[in-house]
mmCIF file of the N, C-alpha and C atoms, coordinates in Angstrom:
data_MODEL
# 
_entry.id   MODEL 
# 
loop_
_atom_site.group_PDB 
_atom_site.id 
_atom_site.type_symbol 
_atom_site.label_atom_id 
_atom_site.label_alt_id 
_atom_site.label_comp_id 
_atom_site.label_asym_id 
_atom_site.label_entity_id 
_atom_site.label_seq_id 
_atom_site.pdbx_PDB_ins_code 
_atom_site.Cartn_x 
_atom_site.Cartn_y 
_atom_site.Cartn_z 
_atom_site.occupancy 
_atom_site.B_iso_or_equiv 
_atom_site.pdbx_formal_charge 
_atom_site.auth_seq_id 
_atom_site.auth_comp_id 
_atom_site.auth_asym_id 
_atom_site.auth_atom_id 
_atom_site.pdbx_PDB_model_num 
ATOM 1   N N  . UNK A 1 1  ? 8.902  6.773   19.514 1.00 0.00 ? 1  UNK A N  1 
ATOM 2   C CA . UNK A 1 1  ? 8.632  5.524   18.866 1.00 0.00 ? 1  UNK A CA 1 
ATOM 3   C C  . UNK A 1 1  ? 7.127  5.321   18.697 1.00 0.00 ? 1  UNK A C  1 
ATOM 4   N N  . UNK A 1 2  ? 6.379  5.534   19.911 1.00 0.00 ? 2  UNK A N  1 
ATOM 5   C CA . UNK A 1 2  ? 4.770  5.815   19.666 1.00 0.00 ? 2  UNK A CA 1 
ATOM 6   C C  . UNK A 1 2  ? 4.539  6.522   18.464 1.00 0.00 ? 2  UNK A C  1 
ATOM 7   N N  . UNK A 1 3  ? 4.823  7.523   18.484 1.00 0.00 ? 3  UNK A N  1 
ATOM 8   C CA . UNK A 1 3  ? 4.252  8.862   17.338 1.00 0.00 ? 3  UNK A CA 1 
ATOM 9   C C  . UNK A 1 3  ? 5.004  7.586   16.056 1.00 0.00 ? 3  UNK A C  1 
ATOM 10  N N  . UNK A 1 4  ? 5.664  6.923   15.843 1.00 0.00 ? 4  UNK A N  1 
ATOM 11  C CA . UNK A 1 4  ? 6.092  6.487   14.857 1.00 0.00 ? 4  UNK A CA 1 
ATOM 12  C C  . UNK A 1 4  ? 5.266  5.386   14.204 1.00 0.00 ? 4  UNK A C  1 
ATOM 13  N N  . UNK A 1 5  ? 5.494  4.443   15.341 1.00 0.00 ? 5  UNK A N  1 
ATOM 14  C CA . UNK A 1 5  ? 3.873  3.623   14.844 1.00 0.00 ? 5  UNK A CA 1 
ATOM 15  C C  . UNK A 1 5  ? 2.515  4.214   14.462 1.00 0.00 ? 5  UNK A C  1 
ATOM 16  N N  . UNK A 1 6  ? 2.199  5.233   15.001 1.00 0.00 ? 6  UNK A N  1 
ATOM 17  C CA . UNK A 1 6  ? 1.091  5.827   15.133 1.00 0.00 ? 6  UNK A CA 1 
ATOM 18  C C  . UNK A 1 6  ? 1.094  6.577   14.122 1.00 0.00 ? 6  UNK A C  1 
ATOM 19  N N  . UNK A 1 7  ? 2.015  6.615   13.078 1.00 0.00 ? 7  UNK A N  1 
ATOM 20  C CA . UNK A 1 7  ? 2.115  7.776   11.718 1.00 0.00 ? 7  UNK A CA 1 
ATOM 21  C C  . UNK A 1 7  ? 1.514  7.454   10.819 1.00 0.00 ? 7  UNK A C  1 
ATOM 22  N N  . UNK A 1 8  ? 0.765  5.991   10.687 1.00 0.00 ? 8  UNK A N  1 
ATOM 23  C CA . UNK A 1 8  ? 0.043  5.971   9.436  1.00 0.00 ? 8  UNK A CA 1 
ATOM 24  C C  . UNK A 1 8  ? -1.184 4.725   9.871  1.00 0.00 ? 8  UNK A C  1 
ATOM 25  N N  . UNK A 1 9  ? -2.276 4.397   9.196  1.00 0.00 ? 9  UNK A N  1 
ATOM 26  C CA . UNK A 1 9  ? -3.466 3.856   9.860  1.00 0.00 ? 9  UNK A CA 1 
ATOM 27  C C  . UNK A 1 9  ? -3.504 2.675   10.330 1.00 0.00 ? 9  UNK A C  1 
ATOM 28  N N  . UNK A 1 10 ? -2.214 1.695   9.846  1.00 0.00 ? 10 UNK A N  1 
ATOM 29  C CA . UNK A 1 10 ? -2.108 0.316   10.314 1.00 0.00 ? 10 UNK A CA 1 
ATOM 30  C C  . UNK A 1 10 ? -2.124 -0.021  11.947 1.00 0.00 ? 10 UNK A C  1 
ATOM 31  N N  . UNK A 1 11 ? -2.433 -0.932  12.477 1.00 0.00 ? 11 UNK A N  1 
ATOM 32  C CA . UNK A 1 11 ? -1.990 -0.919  14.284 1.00 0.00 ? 11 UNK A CA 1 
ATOM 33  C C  . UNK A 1 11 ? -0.979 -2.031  14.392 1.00 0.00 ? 11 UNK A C  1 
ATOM 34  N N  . UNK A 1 12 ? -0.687 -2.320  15.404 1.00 0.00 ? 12 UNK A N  1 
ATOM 35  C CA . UNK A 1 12 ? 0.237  -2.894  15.588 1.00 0.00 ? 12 UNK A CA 1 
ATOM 36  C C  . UNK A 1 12 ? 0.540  -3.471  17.158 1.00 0.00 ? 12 UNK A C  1 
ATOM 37  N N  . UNK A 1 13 ? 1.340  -4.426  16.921 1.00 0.00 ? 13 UNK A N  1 
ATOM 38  C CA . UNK A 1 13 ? 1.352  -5.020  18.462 1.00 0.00 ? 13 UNK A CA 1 
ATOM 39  C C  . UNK A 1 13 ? 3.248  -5.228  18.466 1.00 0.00 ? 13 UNK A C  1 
ATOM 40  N N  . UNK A 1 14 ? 3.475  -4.909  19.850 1.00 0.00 ? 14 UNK A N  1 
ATOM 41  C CA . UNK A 1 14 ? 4.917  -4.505  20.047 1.00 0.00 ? 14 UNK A CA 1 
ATOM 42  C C  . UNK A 1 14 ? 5.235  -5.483  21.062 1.00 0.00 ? 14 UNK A C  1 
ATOM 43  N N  . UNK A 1 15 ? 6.310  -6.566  20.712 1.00 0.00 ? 15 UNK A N  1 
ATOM 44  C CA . UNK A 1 15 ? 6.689  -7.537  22.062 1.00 0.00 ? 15 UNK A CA 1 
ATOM 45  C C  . UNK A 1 15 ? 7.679  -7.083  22.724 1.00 0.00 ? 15 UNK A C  1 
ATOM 46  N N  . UNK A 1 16 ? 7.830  -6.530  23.879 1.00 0.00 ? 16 UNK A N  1 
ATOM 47  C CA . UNK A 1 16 ? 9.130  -5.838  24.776 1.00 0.00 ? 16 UNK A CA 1 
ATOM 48  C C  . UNK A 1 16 ? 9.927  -6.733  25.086 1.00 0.00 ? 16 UNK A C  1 
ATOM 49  N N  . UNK A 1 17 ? 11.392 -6.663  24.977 1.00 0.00 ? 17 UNK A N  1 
ATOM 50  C CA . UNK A 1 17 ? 11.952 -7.846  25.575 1.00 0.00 ? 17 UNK A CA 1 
ATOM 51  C C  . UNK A 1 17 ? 12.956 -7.107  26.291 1.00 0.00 ? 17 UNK A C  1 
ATOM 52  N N  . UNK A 1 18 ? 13.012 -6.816  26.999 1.00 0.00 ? 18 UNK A N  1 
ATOM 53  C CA . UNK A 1 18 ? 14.519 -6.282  28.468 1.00 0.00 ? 18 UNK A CA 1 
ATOM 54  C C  . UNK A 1 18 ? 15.037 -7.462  28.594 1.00 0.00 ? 18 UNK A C  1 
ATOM 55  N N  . UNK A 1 19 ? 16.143 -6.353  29.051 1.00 0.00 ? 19 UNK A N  1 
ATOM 56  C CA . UNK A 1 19 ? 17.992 -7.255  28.740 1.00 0.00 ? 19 UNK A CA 1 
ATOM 57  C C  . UNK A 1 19 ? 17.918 -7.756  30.681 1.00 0.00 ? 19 UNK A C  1 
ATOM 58  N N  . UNK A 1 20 ? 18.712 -8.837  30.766 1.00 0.00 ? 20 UNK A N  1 
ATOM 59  C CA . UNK A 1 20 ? 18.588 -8.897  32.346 1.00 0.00 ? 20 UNK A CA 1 
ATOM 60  C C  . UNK A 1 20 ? 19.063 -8.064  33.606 1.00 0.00 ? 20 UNK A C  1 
ATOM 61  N N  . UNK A 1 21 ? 19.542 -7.327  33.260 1.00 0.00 ? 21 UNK A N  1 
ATOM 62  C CA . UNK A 1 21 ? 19.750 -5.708  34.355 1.00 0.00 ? 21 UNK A CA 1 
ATOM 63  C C  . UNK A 1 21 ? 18.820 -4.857  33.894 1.00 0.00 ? 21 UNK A C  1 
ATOM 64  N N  . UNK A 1 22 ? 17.515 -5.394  33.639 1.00 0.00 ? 22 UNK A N  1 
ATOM 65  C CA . UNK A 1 22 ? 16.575 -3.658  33.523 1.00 0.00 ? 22 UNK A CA 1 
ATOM 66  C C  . UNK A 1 22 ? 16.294 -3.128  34.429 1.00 0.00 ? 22 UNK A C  1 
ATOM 67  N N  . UNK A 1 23 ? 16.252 -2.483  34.438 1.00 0.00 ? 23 UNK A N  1 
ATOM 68  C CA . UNK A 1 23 ? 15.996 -1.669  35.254 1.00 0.00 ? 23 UNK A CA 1 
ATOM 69  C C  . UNK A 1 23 ? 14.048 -1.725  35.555 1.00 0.00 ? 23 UNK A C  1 
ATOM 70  N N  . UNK A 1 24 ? 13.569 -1.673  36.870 1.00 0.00 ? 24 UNK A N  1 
ATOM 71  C CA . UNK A 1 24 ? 12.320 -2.140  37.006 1.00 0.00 ? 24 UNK A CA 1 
ATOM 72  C C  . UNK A 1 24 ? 11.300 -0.992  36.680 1.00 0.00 ? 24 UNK A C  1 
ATOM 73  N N  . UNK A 1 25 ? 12.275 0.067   37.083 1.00 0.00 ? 25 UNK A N  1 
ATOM 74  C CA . UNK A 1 25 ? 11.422 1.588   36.637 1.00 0.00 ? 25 UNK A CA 1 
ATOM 75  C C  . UNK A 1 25 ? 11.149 2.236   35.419 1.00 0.00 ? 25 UNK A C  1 
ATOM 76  N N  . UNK A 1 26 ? 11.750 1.504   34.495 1.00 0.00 ? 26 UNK A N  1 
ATOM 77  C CA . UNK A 1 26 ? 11.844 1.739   33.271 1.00 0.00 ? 26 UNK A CA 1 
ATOM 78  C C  . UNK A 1 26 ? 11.189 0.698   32.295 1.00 0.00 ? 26 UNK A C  1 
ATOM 79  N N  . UNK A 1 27 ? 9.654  1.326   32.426 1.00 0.00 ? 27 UNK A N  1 
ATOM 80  C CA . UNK A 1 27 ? 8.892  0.278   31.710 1.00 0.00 ? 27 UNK A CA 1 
ATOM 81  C C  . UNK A 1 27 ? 8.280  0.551   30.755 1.00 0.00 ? 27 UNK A C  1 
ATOM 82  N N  . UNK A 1 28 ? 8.313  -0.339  29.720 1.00 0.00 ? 28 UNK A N  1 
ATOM 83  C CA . UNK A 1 28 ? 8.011  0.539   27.846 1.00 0.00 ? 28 UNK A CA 1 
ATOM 84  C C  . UNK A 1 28 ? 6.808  -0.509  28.283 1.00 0.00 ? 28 UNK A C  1 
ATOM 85  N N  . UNK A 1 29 ? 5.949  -0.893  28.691 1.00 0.00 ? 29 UNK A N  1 
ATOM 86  C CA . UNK A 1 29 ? 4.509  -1.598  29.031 1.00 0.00 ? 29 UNK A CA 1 
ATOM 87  C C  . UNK A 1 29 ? 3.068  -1.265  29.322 1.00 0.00 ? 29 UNK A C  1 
ATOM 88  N N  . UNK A 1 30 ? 2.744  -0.651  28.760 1.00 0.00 ? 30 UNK A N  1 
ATOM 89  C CA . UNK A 1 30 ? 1.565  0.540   29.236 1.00 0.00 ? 30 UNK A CA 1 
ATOM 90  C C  . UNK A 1 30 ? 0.632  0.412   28.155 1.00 0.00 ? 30 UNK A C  1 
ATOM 91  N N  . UNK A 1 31 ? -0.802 0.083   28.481 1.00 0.00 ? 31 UNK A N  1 
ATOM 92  C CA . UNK A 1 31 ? -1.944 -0.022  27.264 1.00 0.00 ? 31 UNK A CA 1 
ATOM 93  C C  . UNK A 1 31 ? -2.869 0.511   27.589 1.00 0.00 ? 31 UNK A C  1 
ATOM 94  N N  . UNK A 1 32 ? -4.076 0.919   26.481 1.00 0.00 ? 32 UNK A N  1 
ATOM 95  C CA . UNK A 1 32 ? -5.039 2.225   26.284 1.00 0.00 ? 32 UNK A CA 1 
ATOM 96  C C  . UNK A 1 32 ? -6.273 1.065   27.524 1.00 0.00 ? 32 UNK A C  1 
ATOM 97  N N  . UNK A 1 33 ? -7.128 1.705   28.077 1.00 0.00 ? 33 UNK A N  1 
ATOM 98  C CA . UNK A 1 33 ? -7.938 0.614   28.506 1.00 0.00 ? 33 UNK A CA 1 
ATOM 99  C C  . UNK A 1 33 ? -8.551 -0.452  27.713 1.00 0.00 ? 33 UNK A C  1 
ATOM 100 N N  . UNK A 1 34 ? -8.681 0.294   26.753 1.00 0.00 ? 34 UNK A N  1 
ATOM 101 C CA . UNK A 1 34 ? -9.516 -0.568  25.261 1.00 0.00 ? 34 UNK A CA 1 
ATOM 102 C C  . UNK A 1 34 ? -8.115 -1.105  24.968 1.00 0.00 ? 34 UNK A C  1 
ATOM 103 N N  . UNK A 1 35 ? -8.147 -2.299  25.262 1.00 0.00 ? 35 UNK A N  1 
ATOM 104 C CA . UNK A 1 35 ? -6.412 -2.757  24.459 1.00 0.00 ? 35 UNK A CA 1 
ATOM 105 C C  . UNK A 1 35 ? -7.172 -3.014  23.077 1.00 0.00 ? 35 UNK A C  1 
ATOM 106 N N  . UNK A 1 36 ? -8.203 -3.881  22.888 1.00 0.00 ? 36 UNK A N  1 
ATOM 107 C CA . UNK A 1 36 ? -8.832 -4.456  21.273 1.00 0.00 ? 36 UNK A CA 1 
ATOM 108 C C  . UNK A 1 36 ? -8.553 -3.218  20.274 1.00 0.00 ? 36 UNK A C  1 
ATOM 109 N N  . UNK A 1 37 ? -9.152 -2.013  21.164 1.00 0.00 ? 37 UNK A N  1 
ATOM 110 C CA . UNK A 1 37 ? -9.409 -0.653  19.888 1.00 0.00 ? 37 UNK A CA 1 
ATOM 111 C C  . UNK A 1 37 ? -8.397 0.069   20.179 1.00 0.00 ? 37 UNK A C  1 
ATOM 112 N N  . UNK A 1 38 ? -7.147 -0.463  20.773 1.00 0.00 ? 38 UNK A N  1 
ATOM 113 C CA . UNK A 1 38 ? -6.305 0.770   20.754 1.00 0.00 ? 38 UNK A CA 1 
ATOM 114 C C  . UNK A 1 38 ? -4.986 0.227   19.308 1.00 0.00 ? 38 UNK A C  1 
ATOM 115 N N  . UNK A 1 39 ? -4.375 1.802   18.683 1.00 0.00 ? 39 UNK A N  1 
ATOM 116 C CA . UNK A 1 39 ? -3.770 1.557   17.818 1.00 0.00 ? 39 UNK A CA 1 
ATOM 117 C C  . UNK A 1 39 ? -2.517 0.928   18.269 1.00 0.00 ? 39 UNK A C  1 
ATOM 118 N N  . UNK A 1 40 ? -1.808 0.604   19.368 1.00 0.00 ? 40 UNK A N  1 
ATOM 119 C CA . UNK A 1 40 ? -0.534 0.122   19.754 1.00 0.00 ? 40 UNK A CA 1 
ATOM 120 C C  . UNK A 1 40 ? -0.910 -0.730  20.515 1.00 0.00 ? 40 UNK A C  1 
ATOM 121 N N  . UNK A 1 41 ? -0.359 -1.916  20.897 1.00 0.00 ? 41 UNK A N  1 
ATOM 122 C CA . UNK A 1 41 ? -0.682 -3.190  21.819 1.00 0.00 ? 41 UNK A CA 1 
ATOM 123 C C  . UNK A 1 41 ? 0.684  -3.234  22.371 1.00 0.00 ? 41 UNK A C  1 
ATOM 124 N N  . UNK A 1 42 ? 1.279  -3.027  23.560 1.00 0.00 ? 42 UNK A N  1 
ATOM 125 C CA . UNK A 1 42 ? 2.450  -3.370  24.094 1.00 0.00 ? 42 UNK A CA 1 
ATOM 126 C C  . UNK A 1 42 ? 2.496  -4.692  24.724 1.00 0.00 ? 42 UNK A C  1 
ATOM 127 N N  . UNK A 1 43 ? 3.671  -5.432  25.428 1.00 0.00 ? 43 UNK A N  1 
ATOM 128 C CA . UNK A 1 43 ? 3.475  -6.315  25.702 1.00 0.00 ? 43 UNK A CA 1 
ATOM 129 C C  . UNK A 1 43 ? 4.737  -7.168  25.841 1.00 0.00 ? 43 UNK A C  1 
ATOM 130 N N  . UNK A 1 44 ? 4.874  -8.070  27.437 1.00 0.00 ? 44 UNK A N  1 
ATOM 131 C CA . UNK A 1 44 ? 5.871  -8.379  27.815 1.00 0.00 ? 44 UNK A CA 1 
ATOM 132 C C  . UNK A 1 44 ? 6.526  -9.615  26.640 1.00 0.00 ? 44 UNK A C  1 
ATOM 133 N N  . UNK A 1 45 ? 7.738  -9.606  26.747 1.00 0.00 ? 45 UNK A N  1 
ATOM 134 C CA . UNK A 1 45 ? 8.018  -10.916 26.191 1.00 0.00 ? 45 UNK A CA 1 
ATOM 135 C C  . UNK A 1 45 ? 7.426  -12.459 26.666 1.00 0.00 ? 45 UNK A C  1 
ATOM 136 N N  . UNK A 1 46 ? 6.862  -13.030 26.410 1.00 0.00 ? 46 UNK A N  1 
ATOM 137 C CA . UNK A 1 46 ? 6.358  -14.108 27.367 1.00 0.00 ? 46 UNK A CA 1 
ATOM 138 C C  . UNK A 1 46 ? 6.708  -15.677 26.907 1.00 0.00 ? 46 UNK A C  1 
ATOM 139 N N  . UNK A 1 47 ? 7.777  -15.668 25.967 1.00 0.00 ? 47 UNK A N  1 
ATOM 140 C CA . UNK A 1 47 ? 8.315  -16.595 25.556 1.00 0.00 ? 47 UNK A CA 1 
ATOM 141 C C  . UNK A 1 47 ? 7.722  -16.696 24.051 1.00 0.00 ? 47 UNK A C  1 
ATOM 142 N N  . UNK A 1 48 ? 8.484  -17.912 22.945 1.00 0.00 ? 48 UNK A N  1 
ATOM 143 C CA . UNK A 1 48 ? 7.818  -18.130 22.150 1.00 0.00 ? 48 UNK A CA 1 
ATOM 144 C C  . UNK A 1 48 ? 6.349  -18.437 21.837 1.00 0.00 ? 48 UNK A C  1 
ATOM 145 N N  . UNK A 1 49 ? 6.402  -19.844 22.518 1.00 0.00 ? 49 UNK A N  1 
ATOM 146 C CA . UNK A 1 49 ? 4.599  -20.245 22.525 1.00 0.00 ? 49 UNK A CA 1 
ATOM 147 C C  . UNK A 1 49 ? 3.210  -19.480 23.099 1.00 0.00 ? 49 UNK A C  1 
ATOM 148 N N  . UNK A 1 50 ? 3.685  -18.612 24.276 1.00 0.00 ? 50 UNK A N  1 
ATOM 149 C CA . UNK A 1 50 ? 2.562  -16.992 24.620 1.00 0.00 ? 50 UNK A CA 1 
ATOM 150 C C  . UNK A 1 50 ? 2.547  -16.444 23.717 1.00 0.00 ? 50 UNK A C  1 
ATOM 151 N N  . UNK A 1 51 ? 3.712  -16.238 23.528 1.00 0.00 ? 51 UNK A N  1 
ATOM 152 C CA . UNK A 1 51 ? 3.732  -14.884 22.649 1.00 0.00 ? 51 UNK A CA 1 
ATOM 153 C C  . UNK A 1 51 ? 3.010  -15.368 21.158 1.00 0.00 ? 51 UNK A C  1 
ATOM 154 N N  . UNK A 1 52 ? 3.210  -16.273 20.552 1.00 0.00 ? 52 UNK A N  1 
ATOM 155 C CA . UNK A 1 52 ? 2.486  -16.869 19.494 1.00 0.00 ? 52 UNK A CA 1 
ATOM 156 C C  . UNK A 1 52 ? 0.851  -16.787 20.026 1.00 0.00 ? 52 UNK A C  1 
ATOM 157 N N  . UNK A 1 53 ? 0.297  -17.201 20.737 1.00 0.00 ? 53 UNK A N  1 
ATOM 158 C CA . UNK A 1 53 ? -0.684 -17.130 21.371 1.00 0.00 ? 53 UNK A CA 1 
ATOM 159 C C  . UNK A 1 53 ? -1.198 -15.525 21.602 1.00 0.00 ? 53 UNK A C  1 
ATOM 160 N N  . UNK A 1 54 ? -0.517 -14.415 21.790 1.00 0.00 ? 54 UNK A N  1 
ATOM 161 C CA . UNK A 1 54 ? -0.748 -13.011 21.881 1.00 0.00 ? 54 UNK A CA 1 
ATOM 162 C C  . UNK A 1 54 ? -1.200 -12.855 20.201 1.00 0.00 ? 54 UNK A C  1 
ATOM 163 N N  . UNK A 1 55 ? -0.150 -13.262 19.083 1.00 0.00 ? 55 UNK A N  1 
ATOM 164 C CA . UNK A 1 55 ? 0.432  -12.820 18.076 1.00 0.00 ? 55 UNK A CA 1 
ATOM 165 C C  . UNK A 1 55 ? -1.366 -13.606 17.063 1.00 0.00 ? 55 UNK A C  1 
ATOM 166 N N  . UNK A 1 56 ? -1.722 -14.757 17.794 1.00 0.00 ? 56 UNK A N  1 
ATOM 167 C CA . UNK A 1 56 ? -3.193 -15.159 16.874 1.00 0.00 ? 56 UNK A CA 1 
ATOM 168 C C  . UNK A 1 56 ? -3.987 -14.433 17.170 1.00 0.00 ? 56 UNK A C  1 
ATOM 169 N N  . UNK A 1 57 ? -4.367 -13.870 18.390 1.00 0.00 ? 57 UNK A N  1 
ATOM 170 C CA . UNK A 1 57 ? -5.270 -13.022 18.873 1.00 0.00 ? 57 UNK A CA 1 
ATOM 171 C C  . UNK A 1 57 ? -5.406 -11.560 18.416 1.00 0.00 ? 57 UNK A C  1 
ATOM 172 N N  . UNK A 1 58 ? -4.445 -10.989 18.281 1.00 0.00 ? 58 UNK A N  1 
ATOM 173 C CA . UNK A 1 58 ? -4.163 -10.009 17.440 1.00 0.00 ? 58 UNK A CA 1 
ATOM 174 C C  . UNK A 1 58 ? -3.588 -9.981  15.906 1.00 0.00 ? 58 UNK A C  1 
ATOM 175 N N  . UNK A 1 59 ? -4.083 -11.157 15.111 1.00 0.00 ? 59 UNK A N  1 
ATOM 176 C CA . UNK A 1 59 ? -4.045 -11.430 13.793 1.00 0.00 ? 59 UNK A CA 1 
ATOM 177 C C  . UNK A 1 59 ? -3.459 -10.480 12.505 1.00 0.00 ? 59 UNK A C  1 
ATOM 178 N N  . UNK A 1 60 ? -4.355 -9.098  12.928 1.00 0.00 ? 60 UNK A N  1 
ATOM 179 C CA . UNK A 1 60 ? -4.777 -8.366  12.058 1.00 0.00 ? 60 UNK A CA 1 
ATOM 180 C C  . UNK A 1 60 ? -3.675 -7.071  12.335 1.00 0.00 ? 60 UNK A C  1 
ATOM 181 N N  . UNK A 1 61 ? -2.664 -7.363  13.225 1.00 0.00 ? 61 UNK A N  1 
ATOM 182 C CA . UNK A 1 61 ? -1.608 -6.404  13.361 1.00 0.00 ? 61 UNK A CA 1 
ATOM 183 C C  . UNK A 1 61 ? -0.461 -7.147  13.036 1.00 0.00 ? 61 UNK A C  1 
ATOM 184 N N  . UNK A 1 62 ? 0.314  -5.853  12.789 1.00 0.00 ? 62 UNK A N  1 
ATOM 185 C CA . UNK A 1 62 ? 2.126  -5.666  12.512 1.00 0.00 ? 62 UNK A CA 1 
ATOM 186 C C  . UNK A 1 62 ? 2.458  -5.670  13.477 1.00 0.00 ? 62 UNK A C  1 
ATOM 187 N N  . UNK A 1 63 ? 3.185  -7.141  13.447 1.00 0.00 ? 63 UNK A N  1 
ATOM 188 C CA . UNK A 1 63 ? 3.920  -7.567  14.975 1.00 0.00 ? 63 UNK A CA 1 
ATOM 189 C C  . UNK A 1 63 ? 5.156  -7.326  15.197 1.00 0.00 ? 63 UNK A C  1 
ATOM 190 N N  . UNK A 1 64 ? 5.709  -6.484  15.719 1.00 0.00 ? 64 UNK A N  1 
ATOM 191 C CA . UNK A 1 64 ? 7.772  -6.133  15.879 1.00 0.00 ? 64 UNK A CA 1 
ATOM 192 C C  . UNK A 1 64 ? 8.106  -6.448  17.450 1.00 0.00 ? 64 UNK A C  1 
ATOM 193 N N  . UNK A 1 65 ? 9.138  -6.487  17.143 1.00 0.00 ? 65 UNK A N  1 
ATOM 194 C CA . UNK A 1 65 ? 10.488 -6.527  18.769 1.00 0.00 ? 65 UNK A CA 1 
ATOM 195 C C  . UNK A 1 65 ? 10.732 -5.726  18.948 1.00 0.00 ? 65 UNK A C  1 
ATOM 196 N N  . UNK A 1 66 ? 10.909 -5.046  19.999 1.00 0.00 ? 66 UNK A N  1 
ATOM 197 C CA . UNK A 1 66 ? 11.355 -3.934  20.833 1.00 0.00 ? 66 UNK A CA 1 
ATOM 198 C C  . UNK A 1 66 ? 12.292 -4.208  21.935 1.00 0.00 ? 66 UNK A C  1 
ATOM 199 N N  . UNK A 1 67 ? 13.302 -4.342  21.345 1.00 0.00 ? 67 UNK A N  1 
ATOM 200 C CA . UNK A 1 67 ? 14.726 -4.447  22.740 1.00 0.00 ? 67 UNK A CA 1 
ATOM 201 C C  . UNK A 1 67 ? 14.896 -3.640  23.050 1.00 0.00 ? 67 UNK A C  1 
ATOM 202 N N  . UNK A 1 68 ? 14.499 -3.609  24.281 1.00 0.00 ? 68 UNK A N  1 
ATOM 203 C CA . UNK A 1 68 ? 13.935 -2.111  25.184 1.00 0.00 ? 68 UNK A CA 1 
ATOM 204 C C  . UNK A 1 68 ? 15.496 -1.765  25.665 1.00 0.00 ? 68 UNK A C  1 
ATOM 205 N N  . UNK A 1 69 ? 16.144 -2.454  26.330 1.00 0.00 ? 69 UNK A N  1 
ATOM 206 C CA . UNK A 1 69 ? 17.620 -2.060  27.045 1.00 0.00 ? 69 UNK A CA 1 
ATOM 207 C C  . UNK A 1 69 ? 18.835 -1.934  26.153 1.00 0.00 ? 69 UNK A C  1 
ATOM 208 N N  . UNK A 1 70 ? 18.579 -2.269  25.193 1.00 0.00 ? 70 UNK A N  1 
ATOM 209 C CA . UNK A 1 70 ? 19.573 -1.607  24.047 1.00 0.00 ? 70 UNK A CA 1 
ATOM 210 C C  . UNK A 1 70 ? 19.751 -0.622  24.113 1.00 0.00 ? 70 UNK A C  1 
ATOM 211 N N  . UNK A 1 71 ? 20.814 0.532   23.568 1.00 0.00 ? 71 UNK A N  1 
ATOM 212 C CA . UNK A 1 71 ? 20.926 2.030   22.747 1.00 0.00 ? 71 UNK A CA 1 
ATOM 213 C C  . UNK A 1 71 ? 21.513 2.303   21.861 1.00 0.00 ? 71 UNK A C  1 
ATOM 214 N N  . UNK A 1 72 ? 20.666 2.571   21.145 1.00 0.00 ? 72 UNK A N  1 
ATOM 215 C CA . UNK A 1 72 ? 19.359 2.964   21.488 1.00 0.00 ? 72 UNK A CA 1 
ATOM 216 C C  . UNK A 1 72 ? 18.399 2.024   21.575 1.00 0.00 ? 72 UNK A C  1 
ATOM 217 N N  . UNK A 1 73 ? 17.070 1.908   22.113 1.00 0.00 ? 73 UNK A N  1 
ATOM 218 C CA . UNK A 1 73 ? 16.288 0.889   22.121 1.00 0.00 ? 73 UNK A CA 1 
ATOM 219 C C  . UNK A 1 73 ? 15.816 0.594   20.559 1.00 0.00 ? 73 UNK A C  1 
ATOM 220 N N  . UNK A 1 74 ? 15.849 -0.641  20.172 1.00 0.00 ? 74 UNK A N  1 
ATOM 221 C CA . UNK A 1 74 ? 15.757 -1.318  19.562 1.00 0.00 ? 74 UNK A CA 1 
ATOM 222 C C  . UNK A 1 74 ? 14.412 -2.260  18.358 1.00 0.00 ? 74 UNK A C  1 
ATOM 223 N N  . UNK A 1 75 ? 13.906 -1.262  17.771 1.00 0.00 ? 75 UNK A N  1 
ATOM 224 C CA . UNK A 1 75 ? 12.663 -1.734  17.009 1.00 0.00 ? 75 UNK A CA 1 
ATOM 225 C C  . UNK A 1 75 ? 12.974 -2.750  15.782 1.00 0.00 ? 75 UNK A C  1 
ATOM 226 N N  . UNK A 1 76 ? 12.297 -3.980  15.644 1.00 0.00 ? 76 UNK A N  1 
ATOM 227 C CA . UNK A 1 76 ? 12.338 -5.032  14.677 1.00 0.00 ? 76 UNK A CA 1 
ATOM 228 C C  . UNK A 1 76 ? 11.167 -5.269  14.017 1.00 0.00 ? 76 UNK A C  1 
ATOM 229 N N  . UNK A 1 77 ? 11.072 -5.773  13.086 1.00 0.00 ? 77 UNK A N  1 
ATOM 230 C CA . UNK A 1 77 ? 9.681  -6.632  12.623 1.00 0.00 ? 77 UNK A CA 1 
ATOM 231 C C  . UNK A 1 77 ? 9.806  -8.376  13.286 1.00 0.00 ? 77 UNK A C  1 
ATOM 232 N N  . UNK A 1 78 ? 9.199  -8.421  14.121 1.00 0.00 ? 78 UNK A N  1 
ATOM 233 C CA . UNK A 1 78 ? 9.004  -10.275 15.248 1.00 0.00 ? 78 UNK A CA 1 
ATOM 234 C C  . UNK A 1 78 ? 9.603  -10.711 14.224 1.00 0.00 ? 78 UNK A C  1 
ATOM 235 N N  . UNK A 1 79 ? 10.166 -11.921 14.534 1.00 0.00 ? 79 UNK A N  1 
ATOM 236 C CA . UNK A 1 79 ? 9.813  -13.176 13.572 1.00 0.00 ? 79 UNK A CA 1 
ATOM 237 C C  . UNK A 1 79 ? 10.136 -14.357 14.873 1.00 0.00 ? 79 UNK A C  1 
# 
């Protein structure tokens, strides 16, 4: 799914949302140290109004859902 976002020059910011049996070891959450300059922004679900708050800050990206505990896991465009 990385290599997929990462296939063409746009960046993007990804909101994770796990189902309530996730599993704790199984975490799609992981960012470059440079989160500003990195091409993928991951990132917990943190409700509507955070997450709106994530989603101004990072303006200038393609924002999708990622229902991580689905199967297969699950890529959207946010809304």
């Amino acid at each position: 799914m990385l290599k997929e976002l990462q296939a063409d020059e746009l960046r993007d910011l990804v909101i994770v949302t796990y189902g309530p049996d996730h599993d704790t070891l199984a975490e799609w959450v992981y960012n470059a140290a440079d989160i500003d300059a990195a091409t993928v922004v991951w990132a917990r679900d943190m409700g509507r109004e955070k997450n709106q708050e994530l989603i101004d800050y990072f303006k200038e990206r393609r924002v999708w859902g990622l229902f991580a505990d689905e199967v297969p896991p699950r890529l959207v465009p946010y809304k």
